[in-house]
VEXDRENMAR-816681 format. One record per residue: residue in one letter; x, y, z of N, C-alpha, C in turn. Coordinates in steps of 0.001 Angstrom, whole numbers, plus 500000, padded with zeros to 6 digits. Example, Ala and Ser with C-alpha at 12.3 -4.5 7.8 and 13.67 -1.06 7.14 Angstrom:
<rs>
{A, {513190, 494310, 507800}, {512300, 495500, 507800}, {513200, 496700, 507800}}
{S, {512850, 497750, 507080}, {513670, 498940, 507140}, {512900, 500030, 507870}}
</rs>
This chain:
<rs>
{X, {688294, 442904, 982760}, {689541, 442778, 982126}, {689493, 441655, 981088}}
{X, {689922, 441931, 979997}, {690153, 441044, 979136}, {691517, 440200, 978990}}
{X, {691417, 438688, 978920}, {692632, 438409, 978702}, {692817, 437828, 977131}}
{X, {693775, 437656, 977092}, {694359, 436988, 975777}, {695015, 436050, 975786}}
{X, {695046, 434997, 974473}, {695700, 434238, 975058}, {696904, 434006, 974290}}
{X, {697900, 433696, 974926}, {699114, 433146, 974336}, {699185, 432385, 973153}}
{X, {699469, 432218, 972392}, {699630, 431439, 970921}, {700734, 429830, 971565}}
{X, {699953, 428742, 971440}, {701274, 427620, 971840}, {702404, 427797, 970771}}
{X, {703313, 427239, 971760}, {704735, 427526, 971293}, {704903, 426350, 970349}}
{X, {705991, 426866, 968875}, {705759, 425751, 967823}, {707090, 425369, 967930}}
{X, {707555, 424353, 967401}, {708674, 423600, 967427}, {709623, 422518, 967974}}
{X, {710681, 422056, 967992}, {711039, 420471, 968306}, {711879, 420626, 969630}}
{X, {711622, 419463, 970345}, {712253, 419861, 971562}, {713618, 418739, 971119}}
{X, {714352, 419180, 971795}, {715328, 418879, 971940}, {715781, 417547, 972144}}
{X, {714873, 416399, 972396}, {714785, 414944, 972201}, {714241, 414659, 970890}}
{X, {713530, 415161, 970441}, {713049, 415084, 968788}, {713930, 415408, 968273}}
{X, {715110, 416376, 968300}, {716214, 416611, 967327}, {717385, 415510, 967947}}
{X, {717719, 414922, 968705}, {718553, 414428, 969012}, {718184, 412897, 968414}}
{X, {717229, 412449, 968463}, {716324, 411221, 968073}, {716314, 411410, 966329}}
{X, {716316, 412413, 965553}, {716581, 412547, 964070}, {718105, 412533, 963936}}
{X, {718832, 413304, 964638}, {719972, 413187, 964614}, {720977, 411414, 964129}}
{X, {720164, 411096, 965302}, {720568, 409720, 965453}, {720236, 408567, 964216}}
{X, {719171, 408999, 963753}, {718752, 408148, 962622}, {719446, 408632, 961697}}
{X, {719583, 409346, 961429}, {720245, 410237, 960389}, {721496, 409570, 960101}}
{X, {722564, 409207, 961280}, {723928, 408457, 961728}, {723200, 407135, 961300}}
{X, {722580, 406324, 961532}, {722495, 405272, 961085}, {722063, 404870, 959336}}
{X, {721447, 405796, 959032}, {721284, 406219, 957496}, {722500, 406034, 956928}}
{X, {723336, 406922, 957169}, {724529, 407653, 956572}, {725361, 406328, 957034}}
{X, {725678, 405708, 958139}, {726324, 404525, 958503}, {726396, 403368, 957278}}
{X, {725235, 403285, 956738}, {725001, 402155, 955804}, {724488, 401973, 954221}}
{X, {724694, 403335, 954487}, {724984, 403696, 952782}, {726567, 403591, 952608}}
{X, {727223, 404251, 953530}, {728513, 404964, 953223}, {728879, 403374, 952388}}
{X, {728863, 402168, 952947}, {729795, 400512, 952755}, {728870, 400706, 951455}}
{X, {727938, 401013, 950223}, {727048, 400804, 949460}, {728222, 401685, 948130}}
{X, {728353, 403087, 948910}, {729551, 403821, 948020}, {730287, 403333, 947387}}
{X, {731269, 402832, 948744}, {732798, 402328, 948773}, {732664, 401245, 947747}}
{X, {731483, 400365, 947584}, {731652, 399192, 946232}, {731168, 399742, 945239}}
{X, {730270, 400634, 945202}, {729984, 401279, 944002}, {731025, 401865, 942823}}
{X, {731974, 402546, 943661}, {733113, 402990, 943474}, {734226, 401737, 942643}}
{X, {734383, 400669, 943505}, {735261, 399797, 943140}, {734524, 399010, 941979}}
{X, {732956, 398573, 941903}, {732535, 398330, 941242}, {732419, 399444, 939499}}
{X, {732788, 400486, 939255}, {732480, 400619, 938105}, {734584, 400635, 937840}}
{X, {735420, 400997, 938646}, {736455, 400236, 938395}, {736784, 399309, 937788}}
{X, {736300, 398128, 938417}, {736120, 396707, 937242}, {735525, 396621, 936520}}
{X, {734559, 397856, 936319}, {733819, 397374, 934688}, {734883, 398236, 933813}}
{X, {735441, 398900, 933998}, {736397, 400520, 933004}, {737511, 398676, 933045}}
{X, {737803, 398079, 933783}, {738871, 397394, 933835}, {738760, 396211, 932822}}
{X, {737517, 395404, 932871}, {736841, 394505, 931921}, {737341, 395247, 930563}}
{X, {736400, 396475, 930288}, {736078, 397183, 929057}, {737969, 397033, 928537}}
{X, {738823, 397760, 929164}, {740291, 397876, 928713}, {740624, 396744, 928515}}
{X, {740431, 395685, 929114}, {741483, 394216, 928963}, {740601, 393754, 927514}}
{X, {739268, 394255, 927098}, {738632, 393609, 926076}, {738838, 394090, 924700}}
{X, {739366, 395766, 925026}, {740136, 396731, 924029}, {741618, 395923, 923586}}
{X, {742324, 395736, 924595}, {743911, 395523, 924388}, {743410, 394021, 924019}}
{X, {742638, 393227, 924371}, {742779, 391620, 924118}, {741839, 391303, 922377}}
{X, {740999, 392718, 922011}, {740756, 392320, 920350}, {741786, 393323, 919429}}
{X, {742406, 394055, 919953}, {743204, 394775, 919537}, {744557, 393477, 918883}}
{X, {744639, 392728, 919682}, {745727, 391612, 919791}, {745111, 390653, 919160}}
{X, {743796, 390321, 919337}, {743365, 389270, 917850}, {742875, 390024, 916722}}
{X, {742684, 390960, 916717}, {742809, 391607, 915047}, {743949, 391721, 914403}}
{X, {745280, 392186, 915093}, {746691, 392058, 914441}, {746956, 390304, 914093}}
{X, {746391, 389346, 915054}, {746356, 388055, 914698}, {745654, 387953, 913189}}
{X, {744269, 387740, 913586}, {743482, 387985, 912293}, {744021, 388222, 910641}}
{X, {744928, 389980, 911138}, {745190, 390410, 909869}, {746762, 389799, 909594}}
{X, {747227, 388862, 909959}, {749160, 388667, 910078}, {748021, 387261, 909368}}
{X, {747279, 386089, 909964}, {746708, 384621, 909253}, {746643, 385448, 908057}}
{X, {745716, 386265, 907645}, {745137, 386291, 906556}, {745995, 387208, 905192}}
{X, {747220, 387161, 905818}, {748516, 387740, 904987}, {748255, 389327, 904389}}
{X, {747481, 389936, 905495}, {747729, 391583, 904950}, {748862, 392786, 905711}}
{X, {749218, 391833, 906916}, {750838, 392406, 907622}, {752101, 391297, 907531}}
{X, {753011, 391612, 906909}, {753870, 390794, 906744}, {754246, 390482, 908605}}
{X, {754794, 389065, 908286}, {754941, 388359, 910105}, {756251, 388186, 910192}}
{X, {756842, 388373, 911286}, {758478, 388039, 911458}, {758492, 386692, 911996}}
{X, {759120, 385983, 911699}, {759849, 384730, 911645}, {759693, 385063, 913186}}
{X, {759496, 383834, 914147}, {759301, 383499, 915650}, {758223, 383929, 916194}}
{X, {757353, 384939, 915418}, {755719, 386111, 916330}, {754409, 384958, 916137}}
{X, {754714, 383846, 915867}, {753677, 383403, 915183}, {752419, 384197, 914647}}
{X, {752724, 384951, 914240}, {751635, 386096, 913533}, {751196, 387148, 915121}}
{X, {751517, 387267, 915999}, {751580, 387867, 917059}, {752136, 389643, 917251}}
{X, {751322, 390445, 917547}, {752311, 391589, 918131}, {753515, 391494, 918640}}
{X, {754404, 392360, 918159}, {756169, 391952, 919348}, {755868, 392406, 920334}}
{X, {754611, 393720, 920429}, {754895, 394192, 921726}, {753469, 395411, 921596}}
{X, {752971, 396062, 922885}, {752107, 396595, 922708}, {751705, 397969, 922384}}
{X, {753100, 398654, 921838}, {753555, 399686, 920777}, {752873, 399430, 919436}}
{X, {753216, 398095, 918781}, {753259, 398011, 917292}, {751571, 398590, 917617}}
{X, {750905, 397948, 918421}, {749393, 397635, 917865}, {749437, 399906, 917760}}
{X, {749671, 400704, 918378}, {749337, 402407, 918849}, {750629, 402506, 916947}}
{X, {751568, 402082, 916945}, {752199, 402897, 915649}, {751431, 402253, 914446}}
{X, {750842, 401048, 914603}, {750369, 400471, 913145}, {751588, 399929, 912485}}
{X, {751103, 399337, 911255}, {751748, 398065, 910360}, {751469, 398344, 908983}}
{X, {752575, 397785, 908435}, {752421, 398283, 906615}, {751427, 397634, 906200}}
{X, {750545, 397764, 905426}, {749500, 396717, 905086}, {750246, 396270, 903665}}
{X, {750608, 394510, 903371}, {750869, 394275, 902349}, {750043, 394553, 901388}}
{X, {750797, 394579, 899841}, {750445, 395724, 898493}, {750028, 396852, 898625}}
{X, {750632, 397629, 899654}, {749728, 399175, 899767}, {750721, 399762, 900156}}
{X, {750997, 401021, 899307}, {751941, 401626, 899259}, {751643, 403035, 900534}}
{X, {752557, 403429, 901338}, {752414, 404315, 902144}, {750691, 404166, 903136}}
{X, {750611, 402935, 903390}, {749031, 403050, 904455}, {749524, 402145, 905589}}
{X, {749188, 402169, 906406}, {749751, 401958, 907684}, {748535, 401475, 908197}}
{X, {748229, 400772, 909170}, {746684, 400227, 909868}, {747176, 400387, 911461}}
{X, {746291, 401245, 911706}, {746507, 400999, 913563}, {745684, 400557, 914281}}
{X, {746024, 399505, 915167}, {744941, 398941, 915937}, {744414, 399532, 917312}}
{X, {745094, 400542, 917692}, {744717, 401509, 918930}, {745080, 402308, 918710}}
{X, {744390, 403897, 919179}, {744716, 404835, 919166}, {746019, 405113, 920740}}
{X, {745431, 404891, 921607}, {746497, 404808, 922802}, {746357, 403364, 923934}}
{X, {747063, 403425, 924716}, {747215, 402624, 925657}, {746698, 402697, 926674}}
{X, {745277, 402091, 926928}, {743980, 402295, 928048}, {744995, 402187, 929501}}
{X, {744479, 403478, 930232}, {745055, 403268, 931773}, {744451, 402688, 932382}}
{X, {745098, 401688, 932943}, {744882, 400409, 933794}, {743955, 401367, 935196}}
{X, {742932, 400856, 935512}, {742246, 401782, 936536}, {742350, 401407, 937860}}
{X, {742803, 400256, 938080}, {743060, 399614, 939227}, {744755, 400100, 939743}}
{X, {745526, 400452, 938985}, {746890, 401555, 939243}, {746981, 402256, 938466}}
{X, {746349, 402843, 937969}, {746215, 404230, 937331}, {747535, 404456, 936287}}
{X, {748514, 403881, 936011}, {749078, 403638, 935193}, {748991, 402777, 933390}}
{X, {749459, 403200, 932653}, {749573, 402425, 931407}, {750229, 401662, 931341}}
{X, {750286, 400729, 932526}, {751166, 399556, 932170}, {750304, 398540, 932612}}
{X, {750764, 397466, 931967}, {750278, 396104, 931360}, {751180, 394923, 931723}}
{X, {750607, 393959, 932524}, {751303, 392830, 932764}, {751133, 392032, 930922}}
{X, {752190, 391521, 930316}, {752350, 390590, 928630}, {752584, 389101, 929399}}
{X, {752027, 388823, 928157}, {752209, 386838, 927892}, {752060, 387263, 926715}}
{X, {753387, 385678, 926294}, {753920, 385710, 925057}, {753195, 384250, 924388}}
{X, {752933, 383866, 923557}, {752274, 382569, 923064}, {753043, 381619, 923436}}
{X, {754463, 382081, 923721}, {755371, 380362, 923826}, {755122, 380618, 925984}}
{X, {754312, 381442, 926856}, {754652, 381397, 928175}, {753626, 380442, 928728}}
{X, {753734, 379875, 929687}, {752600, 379227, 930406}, {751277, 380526, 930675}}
{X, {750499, 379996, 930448}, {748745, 380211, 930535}, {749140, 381054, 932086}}
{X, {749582, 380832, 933175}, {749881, 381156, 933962}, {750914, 382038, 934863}}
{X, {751813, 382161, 933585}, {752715, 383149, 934126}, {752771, 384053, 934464}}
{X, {753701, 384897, 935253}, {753522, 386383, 935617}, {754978, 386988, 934899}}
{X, {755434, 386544, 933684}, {756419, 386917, 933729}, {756729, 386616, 931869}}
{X, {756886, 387809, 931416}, {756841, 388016, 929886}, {758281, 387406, 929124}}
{X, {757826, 386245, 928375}, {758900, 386069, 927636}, {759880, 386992, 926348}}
{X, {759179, 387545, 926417}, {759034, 388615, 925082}, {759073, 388576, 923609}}
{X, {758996, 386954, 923360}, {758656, 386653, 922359}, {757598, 387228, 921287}}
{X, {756633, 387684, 921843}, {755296, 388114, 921083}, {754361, 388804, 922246}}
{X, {753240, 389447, 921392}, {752647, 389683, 922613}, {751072, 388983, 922353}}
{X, {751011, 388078, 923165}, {749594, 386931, 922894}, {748442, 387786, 924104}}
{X, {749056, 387866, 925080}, {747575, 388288, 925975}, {748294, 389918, 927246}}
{X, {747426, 390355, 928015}, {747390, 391371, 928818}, {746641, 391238, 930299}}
{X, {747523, 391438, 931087}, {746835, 391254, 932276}, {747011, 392732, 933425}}
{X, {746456, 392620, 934477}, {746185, 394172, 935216}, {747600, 393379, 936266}}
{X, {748368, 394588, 936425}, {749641, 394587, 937188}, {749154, 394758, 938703}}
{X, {748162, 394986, 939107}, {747446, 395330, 940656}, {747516, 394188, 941354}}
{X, {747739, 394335, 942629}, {747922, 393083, 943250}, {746287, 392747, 944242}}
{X, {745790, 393398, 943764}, {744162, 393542, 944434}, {743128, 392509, 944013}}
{X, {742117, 392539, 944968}, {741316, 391409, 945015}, {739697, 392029, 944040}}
{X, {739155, 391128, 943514}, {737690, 392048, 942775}, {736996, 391405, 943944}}
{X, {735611, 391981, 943399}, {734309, 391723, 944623}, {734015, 390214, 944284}}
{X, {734735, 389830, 943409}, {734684, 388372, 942950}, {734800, 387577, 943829}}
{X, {735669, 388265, 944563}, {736771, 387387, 945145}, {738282, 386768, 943851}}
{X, {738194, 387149, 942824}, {739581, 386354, 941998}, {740054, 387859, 941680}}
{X, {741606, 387438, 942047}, {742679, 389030, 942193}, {742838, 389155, 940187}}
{X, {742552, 390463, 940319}, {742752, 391296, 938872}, {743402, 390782, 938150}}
{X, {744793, 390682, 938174}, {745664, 389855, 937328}, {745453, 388626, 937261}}
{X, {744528, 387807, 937652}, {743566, 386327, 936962}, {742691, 386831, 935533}}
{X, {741903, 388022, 935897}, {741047, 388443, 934650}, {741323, 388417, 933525}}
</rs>
């Protein structure tokens, strides 16, 4: 009689899959916290980039009000009134029908997803949270949130 033989049996027993399993959970455990700042991290850079849009946007209307090519209203010290003028534009003195705009729109704040903008006026304290409305000198993020800095958004 001839015998034959069985072919060994191929594949993972059931402690080998439970043992990948498990690593697998610890993988995935410690990436996931790597995400979550990744995430918040390109946030504050879109957030940087906007406050650096709205804050030369606001020294170019400076710029062009010193160097007498937008006429200035009495109290703006050459300042935006507000952060409209910079999106409608300004007459450019001796130029008939040309208008200059310093933004096309109003960057959404990414930290509240809204287009709104904490103002300081040139006559407010460096520190305020609270717009005189005199002019518009600087822009800050309305979020009451902390960066990976550690210093909360509306410091930036």
């Amino acid at each position: 009689m001839i015998r034959t033989r069985r072919p060994a049996a191929s594949g993972f027993t059931l402690a080998e899959m439970v043992m990948v399993a498990a690593i697998m959970v610890v993988l995935a455990s410690a990436a996931l916290p790597l995400g979550k700042h990744a995430i918040k991290r390109s946030k504050e850079m879109e957030l940087r980039t906007d406050l650096r849009i709205l804050r030369n946007a606001i020294d170019e209307y400076k710029r062009f009000s010193d160097g007498g090519l937008i006429p200035v209203e009495l109290g703006t010290d050459g300042y935006p009134e507000d952060i409209e003028v910079l999106i409608e534009g300004v007459d450019l003195v001796g130029q008939i029908d040309k208008r200059f705009r310093f933004l096309r729109r109003i960057p959404i704040d990414p930290m509240t997803g809204e287009a709104e903008w904490g103002k300081r006026s040139f006559q407010d304290d460096w520190d305020s949270n609270s717009w005189g409305g005199e002019n518009l000198f600087d822009v800050y993020s309305l979020s009451e949130g902390t960066g990976l800095n550690g210093v909360p958004y509306a410091e930036w």
